[in-house]
C-alpha positions as CSV (number, residue, x, y, z in Angstrom):
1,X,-118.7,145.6,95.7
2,X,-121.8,144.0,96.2
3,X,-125.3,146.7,95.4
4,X,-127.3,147.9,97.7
5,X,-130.2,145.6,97.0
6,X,-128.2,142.8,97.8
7,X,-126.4,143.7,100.8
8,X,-129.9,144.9,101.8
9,X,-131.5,141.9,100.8
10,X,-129.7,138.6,100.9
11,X,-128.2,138.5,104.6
12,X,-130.2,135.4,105.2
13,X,-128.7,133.8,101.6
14,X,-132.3,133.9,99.8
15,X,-131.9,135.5,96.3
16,X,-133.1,139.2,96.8
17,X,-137.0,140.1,96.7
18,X,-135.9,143.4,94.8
19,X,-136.1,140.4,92.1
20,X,-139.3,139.9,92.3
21,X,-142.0,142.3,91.4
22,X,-143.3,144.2,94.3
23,X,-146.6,143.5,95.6
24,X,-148.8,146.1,95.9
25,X,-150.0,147.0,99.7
26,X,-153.5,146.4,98.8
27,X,-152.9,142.9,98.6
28,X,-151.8,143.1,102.4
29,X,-155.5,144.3,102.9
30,X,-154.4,147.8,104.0
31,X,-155.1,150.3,101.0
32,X,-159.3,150.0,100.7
33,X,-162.4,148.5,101.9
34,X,-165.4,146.9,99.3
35,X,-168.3,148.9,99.0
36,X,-172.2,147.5,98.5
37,X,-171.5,147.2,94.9
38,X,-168.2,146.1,95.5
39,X,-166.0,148.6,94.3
40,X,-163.0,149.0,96.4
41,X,-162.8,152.8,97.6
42,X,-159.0,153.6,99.1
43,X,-158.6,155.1,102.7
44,X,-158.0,158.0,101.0
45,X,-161.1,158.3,98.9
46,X,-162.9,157.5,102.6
47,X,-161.1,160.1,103.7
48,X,-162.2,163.2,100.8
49,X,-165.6,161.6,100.6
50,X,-166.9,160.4,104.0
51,X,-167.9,163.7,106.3
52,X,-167.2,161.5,109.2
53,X,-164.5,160.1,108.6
54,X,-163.1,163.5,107.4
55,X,-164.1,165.2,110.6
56,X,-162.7,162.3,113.0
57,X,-159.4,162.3,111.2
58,X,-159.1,165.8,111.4
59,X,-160.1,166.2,115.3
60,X,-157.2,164.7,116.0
61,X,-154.7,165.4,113.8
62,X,-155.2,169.0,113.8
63,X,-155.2,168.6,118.1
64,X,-151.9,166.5,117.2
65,X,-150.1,169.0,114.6
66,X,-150.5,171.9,117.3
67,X,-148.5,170.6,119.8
68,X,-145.1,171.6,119.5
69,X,-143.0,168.8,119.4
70,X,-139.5,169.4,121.6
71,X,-136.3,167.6,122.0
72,X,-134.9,167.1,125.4
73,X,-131.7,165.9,127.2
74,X,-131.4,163.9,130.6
75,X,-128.9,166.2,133.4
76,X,-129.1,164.8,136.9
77,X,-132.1,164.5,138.2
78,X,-133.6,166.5,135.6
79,X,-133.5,167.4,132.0
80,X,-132.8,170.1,129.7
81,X,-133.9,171.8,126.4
82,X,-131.5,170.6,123.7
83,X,-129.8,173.6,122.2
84,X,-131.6,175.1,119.2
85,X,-128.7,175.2,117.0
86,X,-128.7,171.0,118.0
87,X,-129.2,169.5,114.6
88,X,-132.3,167.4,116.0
89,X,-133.1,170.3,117.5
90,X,-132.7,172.2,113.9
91,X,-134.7,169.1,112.7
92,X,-137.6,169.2,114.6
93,X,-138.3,172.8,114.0
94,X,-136.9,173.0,110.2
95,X,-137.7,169.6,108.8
96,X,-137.2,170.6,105.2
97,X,-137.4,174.0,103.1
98,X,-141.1,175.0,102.6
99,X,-142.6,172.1,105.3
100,X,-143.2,173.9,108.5
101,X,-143.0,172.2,111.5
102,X,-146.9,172.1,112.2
103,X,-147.4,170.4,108.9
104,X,-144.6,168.0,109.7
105,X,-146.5,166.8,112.2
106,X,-150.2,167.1,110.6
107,X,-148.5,164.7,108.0
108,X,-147.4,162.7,110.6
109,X,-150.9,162.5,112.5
110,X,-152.9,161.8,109.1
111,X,-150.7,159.5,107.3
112,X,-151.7,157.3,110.5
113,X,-155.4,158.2,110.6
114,X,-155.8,157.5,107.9
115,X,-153.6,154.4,106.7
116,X,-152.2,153.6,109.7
117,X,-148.8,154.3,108.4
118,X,-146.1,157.1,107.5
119,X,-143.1,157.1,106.3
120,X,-140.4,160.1,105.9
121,X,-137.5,160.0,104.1
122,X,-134.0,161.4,105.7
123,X,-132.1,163.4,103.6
124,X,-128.5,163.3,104.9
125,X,-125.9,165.9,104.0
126,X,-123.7,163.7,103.2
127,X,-123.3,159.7,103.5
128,X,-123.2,158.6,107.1
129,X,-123.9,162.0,108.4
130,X,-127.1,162.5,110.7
131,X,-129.9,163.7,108.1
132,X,-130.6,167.8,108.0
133,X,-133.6,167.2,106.6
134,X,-136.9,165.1,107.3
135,X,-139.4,164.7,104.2
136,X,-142.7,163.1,104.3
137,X,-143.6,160.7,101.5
138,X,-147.4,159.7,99.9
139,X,-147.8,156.1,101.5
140,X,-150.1,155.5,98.0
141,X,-146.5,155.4,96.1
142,X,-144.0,153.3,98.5
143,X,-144.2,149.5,98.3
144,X,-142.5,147.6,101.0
145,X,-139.7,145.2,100.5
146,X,-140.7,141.6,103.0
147,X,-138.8,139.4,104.3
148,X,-140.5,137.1,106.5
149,X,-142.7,139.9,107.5
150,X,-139.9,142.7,108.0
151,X,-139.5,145.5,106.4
152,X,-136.1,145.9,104.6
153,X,-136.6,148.6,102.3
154,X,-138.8,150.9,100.3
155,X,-139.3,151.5,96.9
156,X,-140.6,154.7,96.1
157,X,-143.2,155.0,93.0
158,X,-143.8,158.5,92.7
159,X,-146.3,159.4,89.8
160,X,-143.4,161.7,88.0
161,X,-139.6,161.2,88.4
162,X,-137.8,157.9,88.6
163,X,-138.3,154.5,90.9
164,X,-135.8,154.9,94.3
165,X,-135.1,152.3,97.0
166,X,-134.9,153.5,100.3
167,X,-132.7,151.6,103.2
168,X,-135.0,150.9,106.3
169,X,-132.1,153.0,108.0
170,X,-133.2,156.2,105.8
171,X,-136.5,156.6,106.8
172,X,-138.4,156.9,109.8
173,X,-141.2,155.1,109.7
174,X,-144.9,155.6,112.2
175,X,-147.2,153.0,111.7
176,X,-150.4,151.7,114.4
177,X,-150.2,149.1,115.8
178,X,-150.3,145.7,114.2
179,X,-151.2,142.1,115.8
180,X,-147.7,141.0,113.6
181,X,-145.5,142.5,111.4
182,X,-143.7,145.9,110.2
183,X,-146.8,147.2,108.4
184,X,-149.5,149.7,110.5
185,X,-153.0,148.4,110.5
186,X,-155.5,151.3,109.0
187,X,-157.9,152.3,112.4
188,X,-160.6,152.9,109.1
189,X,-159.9,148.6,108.7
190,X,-162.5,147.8,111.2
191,X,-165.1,150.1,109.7
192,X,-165.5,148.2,106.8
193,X,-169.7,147.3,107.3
194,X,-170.0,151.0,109.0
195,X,-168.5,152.4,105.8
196,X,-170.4,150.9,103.5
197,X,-173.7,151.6,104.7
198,X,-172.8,154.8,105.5
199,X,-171.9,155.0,101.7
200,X,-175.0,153.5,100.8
201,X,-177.3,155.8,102.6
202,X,-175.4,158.8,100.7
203,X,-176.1,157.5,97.5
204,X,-179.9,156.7,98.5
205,X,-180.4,160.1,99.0
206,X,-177.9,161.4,96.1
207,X,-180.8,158.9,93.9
208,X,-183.9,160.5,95.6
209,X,-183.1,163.8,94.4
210,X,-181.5,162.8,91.2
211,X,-184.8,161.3,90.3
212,X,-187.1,164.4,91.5
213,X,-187.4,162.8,95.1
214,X,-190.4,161.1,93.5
215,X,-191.2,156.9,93.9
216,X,-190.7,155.0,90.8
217,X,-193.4,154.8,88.4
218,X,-194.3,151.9,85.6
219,X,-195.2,152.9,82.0
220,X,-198.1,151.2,80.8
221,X,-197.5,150.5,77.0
222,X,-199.8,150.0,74.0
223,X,-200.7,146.4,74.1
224,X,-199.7,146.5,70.3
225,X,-196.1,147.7,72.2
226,X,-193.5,144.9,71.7
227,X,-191.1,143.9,74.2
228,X,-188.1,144.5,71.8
229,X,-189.7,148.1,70.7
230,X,-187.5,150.6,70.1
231,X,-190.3,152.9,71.8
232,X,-189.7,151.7,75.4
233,X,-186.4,153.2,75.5
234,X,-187.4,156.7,73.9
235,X,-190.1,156.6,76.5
236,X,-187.8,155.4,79.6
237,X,-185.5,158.1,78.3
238,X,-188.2,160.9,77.6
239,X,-189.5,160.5,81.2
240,X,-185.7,161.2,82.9
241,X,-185.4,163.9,80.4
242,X,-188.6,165.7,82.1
243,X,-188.5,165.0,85.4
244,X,-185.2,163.4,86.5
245,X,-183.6,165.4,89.4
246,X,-185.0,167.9,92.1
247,X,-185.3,170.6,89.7
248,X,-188.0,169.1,87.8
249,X,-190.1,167.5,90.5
250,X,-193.6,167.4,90.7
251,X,-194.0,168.3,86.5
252,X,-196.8,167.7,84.7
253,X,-196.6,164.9,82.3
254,X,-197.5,164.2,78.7
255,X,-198.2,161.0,77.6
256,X,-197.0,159.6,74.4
257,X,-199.3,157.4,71.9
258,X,-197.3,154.6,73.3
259,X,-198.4,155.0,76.5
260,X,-201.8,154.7,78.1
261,X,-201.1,155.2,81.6
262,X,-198.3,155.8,84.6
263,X,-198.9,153.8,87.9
264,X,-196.9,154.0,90.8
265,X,-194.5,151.3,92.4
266,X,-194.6,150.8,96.0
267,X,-191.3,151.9,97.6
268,X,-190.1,153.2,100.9
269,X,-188.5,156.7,102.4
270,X,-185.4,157.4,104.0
271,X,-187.8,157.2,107.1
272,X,-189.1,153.6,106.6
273,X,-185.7,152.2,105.9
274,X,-183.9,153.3,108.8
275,X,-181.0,155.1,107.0
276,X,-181.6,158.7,109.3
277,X,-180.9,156.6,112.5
278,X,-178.3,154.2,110.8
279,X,-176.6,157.1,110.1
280,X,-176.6,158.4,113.4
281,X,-175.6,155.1,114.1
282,X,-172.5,155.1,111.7
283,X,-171.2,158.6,112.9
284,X,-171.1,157.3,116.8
285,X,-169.1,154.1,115.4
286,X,-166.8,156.4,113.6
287,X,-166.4,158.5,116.3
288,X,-166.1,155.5,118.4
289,X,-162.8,153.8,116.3
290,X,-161.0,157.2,116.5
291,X,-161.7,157.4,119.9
292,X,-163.0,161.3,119.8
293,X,-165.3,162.6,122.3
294,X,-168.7,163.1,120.5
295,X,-168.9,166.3,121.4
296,X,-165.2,167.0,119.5
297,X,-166.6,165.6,116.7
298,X,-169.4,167.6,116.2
299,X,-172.1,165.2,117.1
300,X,-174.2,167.3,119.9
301,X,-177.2,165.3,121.1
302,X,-176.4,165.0,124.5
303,X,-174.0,168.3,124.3
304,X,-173.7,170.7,127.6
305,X,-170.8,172.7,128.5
306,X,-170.2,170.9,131.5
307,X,-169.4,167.6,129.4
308,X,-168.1,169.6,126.5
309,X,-165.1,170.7,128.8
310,X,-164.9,167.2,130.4
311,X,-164.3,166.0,126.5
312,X,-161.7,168.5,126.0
313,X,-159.6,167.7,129.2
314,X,-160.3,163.6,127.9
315,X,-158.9,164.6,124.4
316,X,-155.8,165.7,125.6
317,X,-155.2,163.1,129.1
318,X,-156.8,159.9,127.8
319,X,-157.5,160.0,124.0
320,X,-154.4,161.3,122.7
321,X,-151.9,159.6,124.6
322,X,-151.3,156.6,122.6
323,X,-151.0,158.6,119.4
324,X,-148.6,161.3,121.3
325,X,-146.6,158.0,123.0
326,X,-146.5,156.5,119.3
327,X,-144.8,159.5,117.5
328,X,-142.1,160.6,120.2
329,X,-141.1,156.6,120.8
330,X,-141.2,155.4,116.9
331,X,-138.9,158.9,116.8
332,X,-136.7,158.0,119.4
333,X,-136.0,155.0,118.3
334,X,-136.2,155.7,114.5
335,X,-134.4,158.8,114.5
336,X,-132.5,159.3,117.6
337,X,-131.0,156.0,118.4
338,X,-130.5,155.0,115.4
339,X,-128.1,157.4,114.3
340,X,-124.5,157.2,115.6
341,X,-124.2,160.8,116.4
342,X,-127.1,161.1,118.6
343,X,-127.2,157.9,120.1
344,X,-126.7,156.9,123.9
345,X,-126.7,160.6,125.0
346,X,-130.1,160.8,126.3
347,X,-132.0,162.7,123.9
348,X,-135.5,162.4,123.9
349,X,-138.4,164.1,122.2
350,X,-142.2,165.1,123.7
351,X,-145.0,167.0,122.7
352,X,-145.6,170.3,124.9
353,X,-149.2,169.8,126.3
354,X,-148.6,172.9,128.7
355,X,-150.3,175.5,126.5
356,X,-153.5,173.4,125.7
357,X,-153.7,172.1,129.2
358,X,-153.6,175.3,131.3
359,X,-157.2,175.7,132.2
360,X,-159.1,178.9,132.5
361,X,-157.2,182.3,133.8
362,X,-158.5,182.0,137.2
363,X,-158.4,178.3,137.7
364,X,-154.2,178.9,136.5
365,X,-154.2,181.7,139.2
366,X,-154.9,179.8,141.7
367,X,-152.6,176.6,141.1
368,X,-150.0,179.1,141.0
369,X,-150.7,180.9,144.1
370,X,-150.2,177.5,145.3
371,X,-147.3,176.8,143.7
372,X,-145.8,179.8,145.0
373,X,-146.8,179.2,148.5
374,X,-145.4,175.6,148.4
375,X,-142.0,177.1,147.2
376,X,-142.7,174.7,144.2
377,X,-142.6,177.7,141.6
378,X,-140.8,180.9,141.6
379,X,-142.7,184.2,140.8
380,X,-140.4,184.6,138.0
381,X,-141.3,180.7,137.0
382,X,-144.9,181.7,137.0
383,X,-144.2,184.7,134.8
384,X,-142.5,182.4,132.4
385,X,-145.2,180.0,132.1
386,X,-147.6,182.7,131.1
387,X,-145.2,184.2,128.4
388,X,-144.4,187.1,130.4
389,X,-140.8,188.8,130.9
390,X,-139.1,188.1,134.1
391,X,-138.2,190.6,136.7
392,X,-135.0,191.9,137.0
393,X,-134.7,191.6,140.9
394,X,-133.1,188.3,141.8
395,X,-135.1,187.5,144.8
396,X,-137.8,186.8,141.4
397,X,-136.5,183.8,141.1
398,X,-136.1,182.4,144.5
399,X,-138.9,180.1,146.1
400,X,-140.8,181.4,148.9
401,X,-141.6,180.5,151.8
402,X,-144.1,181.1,155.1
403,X,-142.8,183.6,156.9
404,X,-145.7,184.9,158.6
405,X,-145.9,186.2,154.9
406,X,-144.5,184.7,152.2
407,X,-140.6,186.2,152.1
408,X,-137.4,184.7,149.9
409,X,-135.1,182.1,151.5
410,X,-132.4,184.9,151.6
411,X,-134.3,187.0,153.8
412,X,-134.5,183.9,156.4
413,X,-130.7,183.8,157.4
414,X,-132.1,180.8,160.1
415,X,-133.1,178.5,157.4
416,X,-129.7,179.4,155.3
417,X,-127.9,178.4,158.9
418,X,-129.9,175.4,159.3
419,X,-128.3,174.3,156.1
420,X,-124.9,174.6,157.1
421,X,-124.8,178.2,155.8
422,X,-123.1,181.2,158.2
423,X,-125.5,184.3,159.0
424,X,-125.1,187.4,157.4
425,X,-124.7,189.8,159.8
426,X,-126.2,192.6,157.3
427,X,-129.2,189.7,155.9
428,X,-130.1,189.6,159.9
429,X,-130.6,193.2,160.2
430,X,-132.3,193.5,156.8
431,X,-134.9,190.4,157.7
432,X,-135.4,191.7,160.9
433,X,-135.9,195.2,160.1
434,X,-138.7,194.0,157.7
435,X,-140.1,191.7,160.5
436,X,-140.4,194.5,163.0
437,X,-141.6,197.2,160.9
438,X,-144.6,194.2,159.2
439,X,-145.7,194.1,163.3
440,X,-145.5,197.6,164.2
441,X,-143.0,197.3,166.5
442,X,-140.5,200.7,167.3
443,X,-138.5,202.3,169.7
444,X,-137.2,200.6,173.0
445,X,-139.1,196.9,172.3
446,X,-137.5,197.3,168.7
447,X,-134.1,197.7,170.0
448,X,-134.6,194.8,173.0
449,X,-135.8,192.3,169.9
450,X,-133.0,193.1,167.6
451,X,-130.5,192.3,170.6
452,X,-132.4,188.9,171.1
453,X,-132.3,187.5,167.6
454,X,-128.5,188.7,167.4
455,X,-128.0,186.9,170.8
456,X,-129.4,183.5,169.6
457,X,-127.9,183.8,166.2
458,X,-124.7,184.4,167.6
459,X,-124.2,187.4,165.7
């Protein structure tokens, strides 16, 4: 029987590229950008080390891991929640012992912030079952296996434990969108100049107070001083010993007998070289990339309340949608349709944007009187959206309608008749009753309407 790797590998008759070393992903140009000196720094170091970065990654992923993420099922014209003891269902909300289902999904949002890509491993039960478990893996320790640009497997590095390959089929795999190919593109790729200056100016300043915050200065030696002397060392080394760093600024100093003076080099200040507004320049472009409201990301200038709350309602309309769209579809069609067992039966997933989109208290009051009034929501509807119990009575949960005042349908036997329905004798007496007594009517005009209404109702 042939091994996995090759029935993986060589459908297309090629010899297998599990025989041939694996090549790692920073050759594809997705695991780090060059700094000024260039060092290559990961997306992960950028990550830990750049405050910007940091913050617009975590805008939205913490925004993204909040939402609860629920699976659906298509009935009629409509849908409905897929049972909670559904083993997507189970899935979604127990991906794996000790991952909650919040960090599931802050996993999910990050691994794409930040390199574009995710992958998670499903654990099946047993082989061919659908999995029972969903486990994230650290993109730094998979390596893809390529063919022609496809990926056909995974082969997992970790740091401890031994070297696995993973079947495209047994993992689902996120990544951002990519011009060609199965591989993610990093949204920290185009940032490469912004980065590095941004690097550059932290250093700058690290430097400044390393060295006292002070200018350079030039020894002036003995002219008996050599170039080769021994003594310009101990003197270069002497002077960082007294007055390198911030602690030690603005010291006296004590000349040596090898040195008969201390002049000052020309230099410039974080003012004169533009690195305070190029790094107000380089937080906007991050900001920018990510697509975060400034005012999300901390960076208040221009900050009011009235925009502030126009940034929040764009986070959640305009700014998250692709990421949202990206998650539920690569799910769908990573995890739902590709599994016999759940395939073809119209299960979906979506993120619940109710809770984070309601609005103030009295700005959700008054789309639900609304609601109620258009017989679009029912009172016990309402009560349910605001995590409320329901009322027992069952006319809670009918839509109302304008009835002079608003009134259920089965108090309006006419509308029930209109639909084919037969008057209730007893449901005419009880509307009308109500109707009478609402208008203050009594007595010998009460009796004379009653007769009417039965009259035309045929009752």
């Amino acid at each position: 029987m042939a091994s996995l790797a090759d029935r993986l590998l060589t459908a297309s008759g090629r010899p297998s590229s599990l025989k041939r070393p694996s090549v790692p992903l920073s050759s594809y140009g997705t695991g780090s950008l060059t700094m000024i000196d260039g060092q290559p720094v990961s997306y992960q170091r950028l990550y830990e080390a750049q405050p910007w970065v940091y913050r617009g990654v975590r805008a939205l992923g913490e925004q993204i891991a909040r939402l609860p993420l629920k699976a659906y099922r298509t009935a009629g014209d409509g849908r409905e929640r897929l049972d909670p003891a559904h083993p997507l269902a189970r899935l979604l909300t127990q991906p794996s012992a000790g991952l909650s289902p919040l960090e599931l999904r802050w996993r999910i949002a990050t691994g794409l912030l930040v390199h574009g890509n995710r992958v998670a491993e499903k654990v099946r039960p047993s082989v061919g079952a659908p999995p029972s478990r969903l486990w994230p893996l650290d993109w730094r320790h998979l390596r893809p296996v390529l063919e022609d640009g496809t990926v056909l497997a995974w082969e997992h590095r970790p740091p401890t434990g031994p070297v696995r390959l993973l079947a495209a089929g047994d993992v689902v795999h996120w990544r951002w969108q990519c011009p060609d190919g199965d591989l993610g593109v990093s949204p920290l790729a185009p940032l490469g100049v912004t980065v590095r200056s941004e690097d550059a100016a932290q250093r700058y300043a690290d430097a400044m107070l390393r060295n006292g915050a002070r200018v350079g200065v030039a020894a002036m030696l003995d002219d008996r001083v050599a170039a080769d002397d021994p003594a310009i060392a101990e003197v270069i080394r002497a002077l960082d010993a007294d007055h390198a760093g911030p602690d030690k600024a603005n010291r006296p100093v004590a000349l040596s007998g090898a040195v008969k003076d201390l002049r000052e080099i020309p230099s410039q200040t974080a003012v004169e070289a533009e690195l305070i507004d190029q790094r107000r320049v380089n937080r906007e472009e991050i900001a920018a990339v990510y697509g975060v409201p400034q005012p999300i990301a901390g960076i208040l200038d221009h900050g009011t309340f009235s925009n502030f709350e126009e940034a929040h309602r764009m986070l959640y309309t305009t700014v998250l949608g692709p990421w949202l769209e990206l998650v539920q579809a690569q799910i769908e069609a990573q995890l739902v349709e590709a599994e016999p067992a759940w395939a073809g039966q119209g299960i979906y997933v979506e993120f619940d944007l109710g809770e984070v989109l309601k609005g103030e208290p009295r700005e959700r009051m008054a789309a639900y009187r609304d609601a109620l009034a258009a017989g679009a929501l029912t009172i016990n509807d309402i009560r349910r959206l605001e995590n409320r119990p329901a009322f027992p009575d069952p006319a809670a949960d009918e839509p109302l309608v304008a009835a002079n005042n608003l009134a259920p349908l089965s108090m309006l036997p006419t509308v029930a008749a209109g639909r084919g329905a037969t008057p209730d004798a007893a449901a005419v007496e009880k509307a009308l009753a109500a109707a009478l007594a609402a208008a203050g009517v009594n007595g010998h005009s009460a009796d004379i309407a009653r007769t009417a209404v039965q009259e035309a109702l045929g009752a």
